[in-house]
MARDOBA-171391 format. One record per residue (C-alpha): residue number from 1; residue in one letter; x, y, z. Coordinates in pm, 1 decimal, always signed. Each point is the difference from the previous one (the first is absolute). Example, Ala and Ser with C-alpha at 12.3 -4.5 7.8 and 13.67 -1.06 7.14 Angstrom:
! MARDOBA-171391
    k  r        c1        c2        c3
    1  A   +1230.0    -450.0    +780.0
    2  S    +137.0    +344.0     -66.0
END
This chain:
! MARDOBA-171391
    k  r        c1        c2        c3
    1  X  +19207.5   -5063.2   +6767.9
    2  X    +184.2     +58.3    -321.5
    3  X    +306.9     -71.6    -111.4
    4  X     +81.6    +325.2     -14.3
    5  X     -65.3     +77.9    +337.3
    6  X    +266.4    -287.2    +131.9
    7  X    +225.9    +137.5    -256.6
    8  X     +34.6    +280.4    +253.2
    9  X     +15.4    -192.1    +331.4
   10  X    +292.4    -228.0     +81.3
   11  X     +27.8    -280.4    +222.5
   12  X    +185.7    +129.1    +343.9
   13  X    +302.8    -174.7    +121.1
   14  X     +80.8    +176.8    +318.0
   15  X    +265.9    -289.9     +42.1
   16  X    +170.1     -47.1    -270.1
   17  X     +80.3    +368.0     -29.9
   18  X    +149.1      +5.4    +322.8
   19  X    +193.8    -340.7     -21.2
   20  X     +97.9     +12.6    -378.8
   21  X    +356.7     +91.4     -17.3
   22  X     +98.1    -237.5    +346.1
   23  X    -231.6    -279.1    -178.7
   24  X    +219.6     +35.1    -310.7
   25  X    +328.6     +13.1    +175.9
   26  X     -94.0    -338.7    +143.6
   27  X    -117.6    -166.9    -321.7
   28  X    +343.4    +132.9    -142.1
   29  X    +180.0    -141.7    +262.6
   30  X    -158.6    -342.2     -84.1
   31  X    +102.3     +24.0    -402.7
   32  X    -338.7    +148.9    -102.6
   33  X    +220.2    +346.1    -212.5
   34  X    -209.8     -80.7    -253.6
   35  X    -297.1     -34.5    +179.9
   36  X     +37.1    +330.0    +181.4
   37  X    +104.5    +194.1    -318.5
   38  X    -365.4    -122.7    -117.3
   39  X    -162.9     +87.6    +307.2
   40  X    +164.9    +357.2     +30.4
   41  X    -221.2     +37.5    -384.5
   42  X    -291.8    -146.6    +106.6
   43  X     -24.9    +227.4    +325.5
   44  X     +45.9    +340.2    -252.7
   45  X    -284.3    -160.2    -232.0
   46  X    +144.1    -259.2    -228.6
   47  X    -270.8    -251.8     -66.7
   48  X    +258.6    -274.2    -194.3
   49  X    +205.2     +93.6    +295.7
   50  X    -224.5    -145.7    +209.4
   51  X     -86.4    -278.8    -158.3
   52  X    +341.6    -120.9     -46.8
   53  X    +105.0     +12.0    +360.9
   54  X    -297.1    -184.3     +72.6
   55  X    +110.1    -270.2    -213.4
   56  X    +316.6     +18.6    +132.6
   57  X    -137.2     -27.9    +377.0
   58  X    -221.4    -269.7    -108.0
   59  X    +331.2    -218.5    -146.0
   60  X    +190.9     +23.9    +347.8
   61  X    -336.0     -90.7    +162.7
   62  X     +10.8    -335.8    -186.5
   63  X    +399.7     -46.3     -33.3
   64  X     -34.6    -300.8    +245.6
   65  X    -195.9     -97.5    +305.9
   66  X    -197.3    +257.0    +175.9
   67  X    +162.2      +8.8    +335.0
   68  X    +289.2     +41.7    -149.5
   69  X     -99.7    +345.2    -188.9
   70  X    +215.4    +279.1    +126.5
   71  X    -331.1    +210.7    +175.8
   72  X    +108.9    +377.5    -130.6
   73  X     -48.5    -184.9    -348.5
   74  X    -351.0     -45.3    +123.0
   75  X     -27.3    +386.8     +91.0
   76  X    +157.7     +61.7    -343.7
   77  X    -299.7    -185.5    -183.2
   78  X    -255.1    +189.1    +241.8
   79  X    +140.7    +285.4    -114.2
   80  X     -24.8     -72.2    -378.5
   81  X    -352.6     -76.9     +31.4
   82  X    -107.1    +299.7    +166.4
   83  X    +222.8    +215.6    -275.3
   84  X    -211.3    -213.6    -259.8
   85  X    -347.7     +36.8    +202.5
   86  X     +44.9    +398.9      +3.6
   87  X     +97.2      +1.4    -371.0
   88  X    -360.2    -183.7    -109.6
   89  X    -236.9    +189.0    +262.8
   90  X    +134.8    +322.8    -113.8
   91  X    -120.5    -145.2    -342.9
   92  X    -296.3    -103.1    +114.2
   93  X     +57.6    -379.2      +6.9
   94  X    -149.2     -91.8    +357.9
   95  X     -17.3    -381.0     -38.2
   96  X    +359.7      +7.6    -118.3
   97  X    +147.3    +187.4    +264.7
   98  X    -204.1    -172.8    +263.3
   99  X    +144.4    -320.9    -180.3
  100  X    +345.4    +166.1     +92.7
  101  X     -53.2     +98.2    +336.0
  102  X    -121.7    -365.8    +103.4
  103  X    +280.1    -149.6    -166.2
  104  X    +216.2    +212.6    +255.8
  105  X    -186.9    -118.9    +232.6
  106  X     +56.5    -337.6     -91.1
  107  X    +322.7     -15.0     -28.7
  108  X    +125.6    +303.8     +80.8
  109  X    +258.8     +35.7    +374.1
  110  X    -200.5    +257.3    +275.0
  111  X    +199.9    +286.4     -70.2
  112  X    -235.8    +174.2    -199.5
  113  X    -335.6    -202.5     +81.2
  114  X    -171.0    +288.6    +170.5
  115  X     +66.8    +203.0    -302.4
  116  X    -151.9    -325.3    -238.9
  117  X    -283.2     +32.4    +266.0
  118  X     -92.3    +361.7     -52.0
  119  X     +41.7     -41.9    -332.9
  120  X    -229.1    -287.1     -20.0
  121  X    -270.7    +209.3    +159.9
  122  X      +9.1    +251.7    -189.8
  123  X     -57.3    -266.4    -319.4
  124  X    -235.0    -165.7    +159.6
  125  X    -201.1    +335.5     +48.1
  126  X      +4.9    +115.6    -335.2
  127  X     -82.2    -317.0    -163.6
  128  X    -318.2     -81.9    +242.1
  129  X    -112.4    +367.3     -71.0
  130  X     +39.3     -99.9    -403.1
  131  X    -196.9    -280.9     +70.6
  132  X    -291.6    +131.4    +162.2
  133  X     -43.7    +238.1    -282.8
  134  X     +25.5    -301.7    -240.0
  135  X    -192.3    -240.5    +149.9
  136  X    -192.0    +177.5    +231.8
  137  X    -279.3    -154.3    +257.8
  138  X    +184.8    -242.6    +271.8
  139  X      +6.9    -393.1    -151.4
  140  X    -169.1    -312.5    +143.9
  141  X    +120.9    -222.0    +243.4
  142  X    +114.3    -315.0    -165.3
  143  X     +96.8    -293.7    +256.7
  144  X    +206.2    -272.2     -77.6
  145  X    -150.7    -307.9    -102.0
  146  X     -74.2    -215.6    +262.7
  147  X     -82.6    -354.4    -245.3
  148  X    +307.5    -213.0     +28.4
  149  X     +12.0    -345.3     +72.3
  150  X    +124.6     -25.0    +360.3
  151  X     -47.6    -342.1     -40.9
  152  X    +248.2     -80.2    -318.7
  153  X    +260.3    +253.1    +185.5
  154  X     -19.3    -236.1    +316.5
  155  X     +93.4    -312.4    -214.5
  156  X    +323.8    +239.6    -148.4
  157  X    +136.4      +0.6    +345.4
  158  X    +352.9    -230.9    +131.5
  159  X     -67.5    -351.0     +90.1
  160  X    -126.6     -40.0    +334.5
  161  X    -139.1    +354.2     +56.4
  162  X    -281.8     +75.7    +257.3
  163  X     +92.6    -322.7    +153.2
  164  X    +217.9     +47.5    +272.8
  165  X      -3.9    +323.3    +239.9
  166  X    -159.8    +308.4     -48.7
  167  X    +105.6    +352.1    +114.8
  168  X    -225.3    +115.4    +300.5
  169  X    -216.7    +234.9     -56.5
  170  X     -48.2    +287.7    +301.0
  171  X    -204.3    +303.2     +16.3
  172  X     +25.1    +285.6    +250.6
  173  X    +357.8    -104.5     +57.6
  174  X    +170.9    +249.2    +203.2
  175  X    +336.8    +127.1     -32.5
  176  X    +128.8    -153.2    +301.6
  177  X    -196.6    -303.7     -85.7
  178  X    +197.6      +0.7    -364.2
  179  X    +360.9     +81.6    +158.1
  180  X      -1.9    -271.5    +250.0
  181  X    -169.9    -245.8    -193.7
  182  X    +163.8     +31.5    -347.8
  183  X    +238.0    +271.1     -87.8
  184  X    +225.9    -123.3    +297.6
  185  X     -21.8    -374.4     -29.3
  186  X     -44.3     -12.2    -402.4
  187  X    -360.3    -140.5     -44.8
  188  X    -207.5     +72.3    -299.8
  189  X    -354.3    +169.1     +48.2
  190  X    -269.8    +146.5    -195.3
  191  X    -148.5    +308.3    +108.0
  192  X    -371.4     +24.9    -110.0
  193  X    -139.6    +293.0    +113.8
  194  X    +259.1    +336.7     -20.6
  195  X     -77.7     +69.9    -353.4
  196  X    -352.0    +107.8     +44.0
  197  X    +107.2    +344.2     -34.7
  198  X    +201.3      +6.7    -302.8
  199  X    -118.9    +236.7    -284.5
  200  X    +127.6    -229.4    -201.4
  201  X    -216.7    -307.7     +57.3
  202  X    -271.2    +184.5    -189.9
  203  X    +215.3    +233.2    -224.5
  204  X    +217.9    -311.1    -165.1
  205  X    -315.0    -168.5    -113.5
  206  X     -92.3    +255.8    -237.3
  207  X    +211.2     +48.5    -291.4
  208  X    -173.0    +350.0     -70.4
  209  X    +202.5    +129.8    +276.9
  210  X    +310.2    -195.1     -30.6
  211  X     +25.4    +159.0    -386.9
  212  X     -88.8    +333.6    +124.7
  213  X    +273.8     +37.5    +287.7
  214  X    +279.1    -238.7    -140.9
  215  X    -112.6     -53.6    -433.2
  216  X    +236.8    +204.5    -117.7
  217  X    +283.1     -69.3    +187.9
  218  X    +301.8    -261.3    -105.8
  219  X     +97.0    -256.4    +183.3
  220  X    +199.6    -344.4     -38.7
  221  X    -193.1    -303.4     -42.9
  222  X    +136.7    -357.8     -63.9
  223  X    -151.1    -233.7    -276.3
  224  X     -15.9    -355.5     +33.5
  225  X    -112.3    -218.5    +281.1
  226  X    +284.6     -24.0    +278.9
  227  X    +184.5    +367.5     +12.7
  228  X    +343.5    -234.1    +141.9
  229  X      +0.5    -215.2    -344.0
  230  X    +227.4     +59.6    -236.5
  231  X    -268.7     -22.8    -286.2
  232  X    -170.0    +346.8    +210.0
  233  X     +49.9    +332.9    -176.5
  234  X     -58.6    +364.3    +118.7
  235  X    -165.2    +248.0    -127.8
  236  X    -118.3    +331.5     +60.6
  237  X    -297.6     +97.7    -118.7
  238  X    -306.7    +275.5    +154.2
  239  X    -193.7    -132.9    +285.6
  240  X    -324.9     +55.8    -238.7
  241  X    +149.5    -255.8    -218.7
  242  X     +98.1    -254.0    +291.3
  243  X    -371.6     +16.8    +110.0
  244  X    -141.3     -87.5    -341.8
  245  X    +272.8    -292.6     -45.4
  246  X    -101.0    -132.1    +338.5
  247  X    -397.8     +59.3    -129.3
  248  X     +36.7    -163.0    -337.8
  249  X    +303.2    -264.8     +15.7
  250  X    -168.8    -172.5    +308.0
  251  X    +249.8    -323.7     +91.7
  252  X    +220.4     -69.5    -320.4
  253  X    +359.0     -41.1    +139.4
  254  X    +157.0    +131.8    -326.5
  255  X    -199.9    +337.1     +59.5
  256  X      -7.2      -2.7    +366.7
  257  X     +98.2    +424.1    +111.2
  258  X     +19.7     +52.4    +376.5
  259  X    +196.8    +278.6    +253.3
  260  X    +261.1    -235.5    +220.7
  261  X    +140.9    +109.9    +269.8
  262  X      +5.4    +391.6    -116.5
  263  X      -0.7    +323.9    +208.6
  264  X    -346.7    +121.8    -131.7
  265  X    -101.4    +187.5    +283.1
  266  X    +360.4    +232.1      +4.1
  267  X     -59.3     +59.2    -377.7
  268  X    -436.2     +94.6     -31.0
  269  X     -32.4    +190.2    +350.5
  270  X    -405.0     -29.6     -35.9
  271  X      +0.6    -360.6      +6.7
  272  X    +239.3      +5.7    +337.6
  273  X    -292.6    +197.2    +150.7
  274  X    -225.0    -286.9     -39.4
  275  X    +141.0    -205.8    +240.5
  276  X    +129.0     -30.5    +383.7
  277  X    +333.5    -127.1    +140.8
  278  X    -104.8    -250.0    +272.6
  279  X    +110.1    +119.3    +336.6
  280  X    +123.3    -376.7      +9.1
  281  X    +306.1     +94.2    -219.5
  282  X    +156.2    +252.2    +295.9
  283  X    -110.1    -298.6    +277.5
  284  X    +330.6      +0.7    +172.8
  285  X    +180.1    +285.8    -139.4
  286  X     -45.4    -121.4    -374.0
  287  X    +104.9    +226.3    -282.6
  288  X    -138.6      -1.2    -348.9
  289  X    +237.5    -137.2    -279.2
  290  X    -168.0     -35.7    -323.8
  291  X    -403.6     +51.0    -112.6
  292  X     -67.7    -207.1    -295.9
  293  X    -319.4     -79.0    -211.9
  294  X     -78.1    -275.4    -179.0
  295  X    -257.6     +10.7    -255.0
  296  X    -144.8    -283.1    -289.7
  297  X    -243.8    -245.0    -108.8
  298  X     -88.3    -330.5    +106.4
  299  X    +352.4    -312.7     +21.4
  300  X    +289.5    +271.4     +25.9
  301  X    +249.5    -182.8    +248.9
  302  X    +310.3    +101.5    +156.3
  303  X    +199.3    -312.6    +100.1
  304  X     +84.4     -96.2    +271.8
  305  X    +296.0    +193.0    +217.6
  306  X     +47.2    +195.8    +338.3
  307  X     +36.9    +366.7     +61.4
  308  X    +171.8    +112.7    +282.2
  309  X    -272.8    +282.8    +163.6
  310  X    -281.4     -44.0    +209.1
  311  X    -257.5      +1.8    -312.1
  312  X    -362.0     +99.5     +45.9
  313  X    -173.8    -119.0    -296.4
  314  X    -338.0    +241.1     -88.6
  315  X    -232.5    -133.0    -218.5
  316  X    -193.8    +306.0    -127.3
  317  X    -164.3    -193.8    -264.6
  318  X     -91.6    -319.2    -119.1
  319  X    +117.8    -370.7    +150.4
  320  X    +365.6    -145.0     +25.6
  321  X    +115.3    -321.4     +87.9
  322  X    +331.7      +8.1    +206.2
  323  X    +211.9    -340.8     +87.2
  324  X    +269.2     +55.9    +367.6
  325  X    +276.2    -207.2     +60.1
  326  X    +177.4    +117.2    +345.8
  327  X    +395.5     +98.2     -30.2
  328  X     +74.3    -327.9    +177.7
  329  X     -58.5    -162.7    -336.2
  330  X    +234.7    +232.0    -209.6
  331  X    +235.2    -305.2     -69.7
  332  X    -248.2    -221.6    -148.3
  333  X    -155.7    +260.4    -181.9
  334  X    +298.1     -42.5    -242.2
  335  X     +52.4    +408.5     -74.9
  336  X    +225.0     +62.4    -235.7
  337  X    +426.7     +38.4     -14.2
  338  X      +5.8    +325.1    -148.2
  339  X      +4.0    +309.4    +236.6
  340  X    -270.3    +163.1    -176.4
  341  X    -234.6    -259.3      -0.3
  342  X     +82.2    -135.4    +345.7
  343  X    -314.1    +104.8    +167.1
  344  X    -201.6    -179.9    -333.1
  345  X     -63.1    -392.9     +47.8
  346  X     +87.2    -167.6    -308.0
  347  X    -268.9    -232.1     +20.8
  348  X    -291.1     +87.6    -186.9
  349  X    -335.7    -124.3    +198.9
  350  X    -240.2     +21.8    -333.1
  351  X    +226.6    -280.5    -139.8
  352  X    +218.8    -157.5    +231.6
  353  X    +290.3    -216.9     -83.1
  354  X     -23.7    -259.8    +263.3
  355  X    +319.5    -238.0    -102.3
  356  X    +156.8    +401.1     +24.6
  357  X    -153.5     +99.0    +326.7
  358  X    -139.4    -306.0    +165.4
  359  X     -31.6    +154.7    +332.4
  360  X    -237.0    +294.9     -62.3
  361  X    -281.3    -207.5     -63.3
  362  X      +5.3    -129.8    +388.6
  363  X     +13.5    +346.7    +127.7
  364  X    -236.2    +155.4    +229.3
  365  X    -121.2    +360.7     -70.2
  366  X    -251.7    +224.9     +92.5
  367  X    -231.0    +166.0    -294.0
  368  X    -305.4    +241.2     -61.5
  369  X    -203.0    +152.0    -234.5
  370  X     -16.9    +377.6    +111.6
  371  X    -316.4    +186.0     -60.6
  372  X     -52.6    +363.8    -110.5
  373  X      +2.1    +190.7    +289.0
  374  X    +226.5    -255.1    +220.0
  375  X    +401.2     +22.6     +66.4
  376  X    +259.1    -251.9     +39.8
  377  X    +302.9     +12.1    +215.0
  378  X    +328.0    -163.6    -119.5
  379  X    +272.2     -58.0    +242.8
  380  X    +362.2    +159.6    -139.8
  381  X    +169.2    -286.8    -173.9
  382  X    -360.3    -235.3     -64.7
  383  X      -2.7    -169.7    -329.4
  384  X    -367.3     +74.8    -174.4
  385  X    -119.1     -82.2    -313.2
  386  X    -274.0    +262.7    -204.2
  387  X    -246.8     -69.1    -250.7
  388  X    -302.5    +248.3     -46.1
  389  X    -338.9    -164.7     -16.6
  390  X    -157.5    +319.7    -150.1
  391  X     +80.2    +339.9    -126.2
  392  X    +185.7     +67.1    +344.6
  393  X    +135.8    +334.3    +119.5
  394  X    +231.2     -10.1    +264.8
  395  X    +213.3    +214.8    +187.0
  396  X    +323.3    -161.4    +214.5
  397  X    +141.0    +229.1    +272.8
  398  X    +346.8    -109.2    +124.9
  399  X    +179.2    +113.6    +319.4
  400  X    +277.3    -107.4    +192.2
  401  X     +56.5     +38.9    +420.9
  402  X    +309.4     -90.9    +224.5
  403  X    -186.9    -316.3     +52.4
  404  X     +42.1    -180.9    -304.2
  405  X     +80.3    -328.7     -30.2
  406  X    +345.1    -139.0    -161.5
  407  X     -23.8     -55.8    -331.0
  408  X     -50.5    -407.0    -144.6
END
């Protein structure tokens, strides 16, 4: 398709049309005159317009912590990037507005998400009908490499690991069986057989396909080797890109790119289709909270800390090893004074400070190493510990039911 022809086709925004003056009011209402005076531009074709309130959005995004960001701000910076996405597909300039539209995504509030959504497919349409004519016949699959040294990521992991308990594993574990057994009385288990009919156990492995349904998309990925460090950055960058740095920078810390903890699945719809929520996450009335991916090579960690869902860990690709500590323990786990680190231990279980912690080392847990194809279950409020063996793809579905225990 030419540029010419998207010169005459816009990006829809059913929406926003309807909801742009109330929208405004509210941003107004909140201090954003200047914001709105932008945005009133941007909607009647300004292209600086748009670009400016975008920046301004993207200021009040970061003017302190991120719960504390007032939400219509969040709308307000949807809205800019779906101003700035029409502006560039109009001009032809698909990879830019599809940038756009997935920063809305992002970081944009749910106001205007369907509208990001539509828009998105109709991006996504265009540029995979530009690409056939460009590149033509279908591509190879390519398969990640399977050579690492298991071995030399074994002797990585905390002192004392694969030495005490290990998770049981059960297969054809009913849901009654599950509910009575470990959602109600809190007791870790790993699943091995209800991922059999994922698309995605075969789909993930081939990076073909993962470039062709997500490579052009944005997304946030952190750099360095513990995404809770101070030292860990963020960027975003195309998921293309975040392949080939996972391909090529294999396990050097200062390099290290990885998806923590990130709502992939509500921002690239096709890769949601490749897997199943468990029936075990509505055992007892359960109700889904959060869907997040996590994606990298080979020694990414996320210390140690407690979450406070029922957590079923998926591993879709690759091998993880996962340390549990039981709530009981919460006090010597040492976590940390500061409300927003609370559920974080401060004790760091690749190095630790014994004259600092002396108790931890004493401690009884239970630990794994989860296979592709297997899932874990963590109690609400169970300390665990994460280190990837492999390139690991994993998907963690959190719920919550009227049966939850209280928090450590």
């Amino acid at each position: 398709m030419s540029t010419a022809s998207f010169s005459a086709s816009t990006l829809e925004t059913p929406v926003l049309d309807s909801q742009l003056s109330p929208l405004l009011q509210q941003i107004t209402e909140e201090g954003g005159y200047a914001f709105a005076s932008m945005a009133a531009l941007a909607a009647s074709g300004d292209t600086r317009a748009a670009e400016a309130a975008k920046d301004m959005a993207w200021e009040q995004l970061h003017s302190g912590p991120w719960h504390s960001v007032v939400p219509i701000w969040r709308d307000a910076y949807a809205m800019a990037c779906l101003h700035v996405a029409k502006h560039h597909y109009s001009s032809g300039e698909l990879e830019l507005a599809l940038r756009a539209l997935d920063k809305g995504l992002i970081m944009g509030g749910l106001a205007l998400r369907d509208d990001l959504n539509l828009c998105v497919g109709k991006v996504i349409t265009a540029l995979r009908g530009k690409e056939v004519c460009e590149n033509g016949a279908e591509q190879p699959k390519v398969e990640w490499c399977k050579d690492f040294n298991l071995a030399e990521m074994l002797r990585l992991l905390p002192v004392r690991s694969l030495s005490c308990n290990t998770v049981g594993r059960k297969s054809g574990l009913s849901l009654e069986g599950f509910l009575q057994e470990h959602l109600l009385c809190g007791s870790p288990v790993i699943i091995s057989d209800c991922m059999t009919h994922w698309p995605a156990k075969d789909r993930w492995n081939d990076m073909t396909y993962l470039k062709k349904v997500a490579g052009l998309r944005t997304v946030p990925v952190q750099v360095g080797k513990n995404y809770w460090q101070a030292e860990c950055n963020q960027e975003l960058i195309t998921f293309s890109e975040f392949l080939e740095r996972i391909q090529f920078n294999g396990c050097s810390s200062k390099d290290m790119a990885y998806l923590a903890q990130h709502q992939l699945f509500d921002q690239i719809q096709e890769l949601k289709q490749d897997i199943v929520t468990p029936d075990y996450c509505f055992a007892g009335g359960g109700e889904i909270r959060s869907l997040n991916a996590w994606f990298g090579p080979p020694g990414i960690v996320t210390s140690l800390h407690y979450d406070p869902h029922h957590n079923l860990l998926a591993q879709a690709l690759g091998k993880t090893y996962i340390r549990l500590y039981p709530a009981s323990l919460s006090e010597e786990l040492y976590p940390h004074s500061d409300s927003m680190l609370s559920n974080f231990s401060q004790v760091d279980l690749d190095n630790i400070d014994e004259k600092k912690f002396p108790e931890v080392l004493d401690l009884e847990f239970l630990d794994c190493i989860l296979e592709e194809g297997e899932m874990l279950y963590i109690p609400p409020n169970w300390w665990h510990y994460v280190r990837s063996l492999s390139t690991s793809f994993s998907v963690s579905f959190w719920w919550s039911h009227t049966g939850n225990p209280p928090a450590p």
